[in-house]
GUGUBA-824331 format. One record per atom (N, C-alpha, C): residue in one letter; x, y, z. Coordinates in steps of 0.05 Angstrom, whole numbers, plus 5000, padded with zeros to 4 digits. Each point is the difference from the previous one (the first is absolute). Layout:
N
AXYZ;...
This chain:
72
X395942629098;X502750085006;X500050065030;X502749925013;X499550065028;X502850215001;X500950095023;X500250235003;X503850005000;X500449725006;X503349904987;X500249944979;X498049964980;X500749964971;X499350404985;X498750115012;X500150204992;X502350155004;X501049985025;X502650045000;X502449994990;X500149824994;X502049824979;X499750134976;X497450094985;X499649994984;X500550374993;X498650065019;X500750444997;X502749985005;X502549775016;X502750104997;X501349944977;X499149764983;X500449894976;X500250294976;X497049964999;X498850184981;X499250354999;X500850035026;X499150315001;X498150045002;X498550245010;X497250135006;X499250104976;X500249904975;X498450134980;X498849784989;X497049885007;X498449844994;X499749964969;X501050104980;X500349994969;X501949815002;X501949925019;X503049874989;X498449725011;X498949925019;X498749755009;X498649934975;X500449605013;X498349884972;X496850145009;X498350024985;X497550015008;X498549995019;X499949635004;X498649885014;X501650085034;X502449925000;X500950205027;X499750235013;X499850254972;X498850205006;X497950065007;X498049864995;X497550025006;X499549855025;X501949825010;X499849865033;X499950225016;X503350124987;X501150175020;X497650315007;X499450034992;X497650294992;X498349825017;X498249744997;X498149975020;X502149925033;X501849865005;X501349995025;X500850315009;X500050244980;X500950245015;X498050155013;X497449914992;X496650154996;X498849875035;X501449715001;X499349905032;X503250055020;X501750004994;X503049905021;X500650294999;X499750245015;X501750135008;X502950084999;X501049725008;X502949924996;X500950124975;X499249804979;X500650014982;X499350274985;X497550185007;X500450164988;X502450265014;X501149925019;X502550155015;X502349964985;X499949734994;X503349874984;X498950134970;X498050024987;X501150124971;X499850285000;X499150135023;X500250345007;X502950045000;X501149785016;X502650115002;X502649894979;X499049864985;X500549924971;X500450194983;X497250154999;X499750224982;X501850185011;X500050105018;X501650215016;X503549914988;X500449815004;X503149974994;X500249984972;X499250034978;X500349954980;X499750254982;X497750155013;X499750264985;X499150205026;X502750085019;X498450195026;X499150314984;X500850064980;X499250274992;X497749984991;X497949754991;X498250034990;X497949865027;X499949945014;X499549915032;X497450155022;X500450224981;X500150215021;X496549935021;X498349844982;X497049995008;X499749634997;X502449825014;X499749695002;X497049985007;X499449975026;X497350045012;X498049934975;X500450204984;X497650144985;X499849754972;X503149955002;X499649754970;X500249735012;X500049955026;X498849745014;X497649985005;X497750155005;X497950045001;X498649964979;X501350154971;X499049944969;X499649754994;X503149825006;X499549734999;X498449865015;X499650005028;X498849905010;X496549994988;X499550314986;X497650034992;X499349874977;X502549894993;X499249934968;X499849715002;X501249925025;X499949695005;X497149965006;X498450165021;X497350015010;X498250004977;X500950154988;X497449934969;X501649774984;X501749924989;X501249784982;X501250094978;X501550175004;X501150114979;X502849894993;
């Protein structure tokens, strides 16, 4: 996955990786673990969708990123 189809894809579908087919979700989790970018665009995904629950983004981009590093 590159970083305009993920795009496309978190404005499509939303920042909650349950609603993605699978196999996308699991792109998107390893393209967020290397691109920066991308893990900026679903911080601020998350942020607009649920800002009351937000409050530690940082902290659940890092999770993913960590969970991409082992293969989860």
């Amino acid at each position: 996955m590159d970083l305009p189809e993920f795009r496309r894809l978190l404005a499509a579908l939303g920042p909650d990786l349950a609603d993605w087919p699978a196999d996308a979700a699991d792109e998107a989790v390893v393209l967020m673990a290397g691109e920066p970018q991308a893990q900026d665009l679903f911080a601020r995904a998350v942020a607009e969708t649920a800002p009351d629950e937000t409050a530690d983004i940082p902290a659940l981009v890092d999770r993913i990123v960590e969970q991409a590093r082992r293969g989860e």
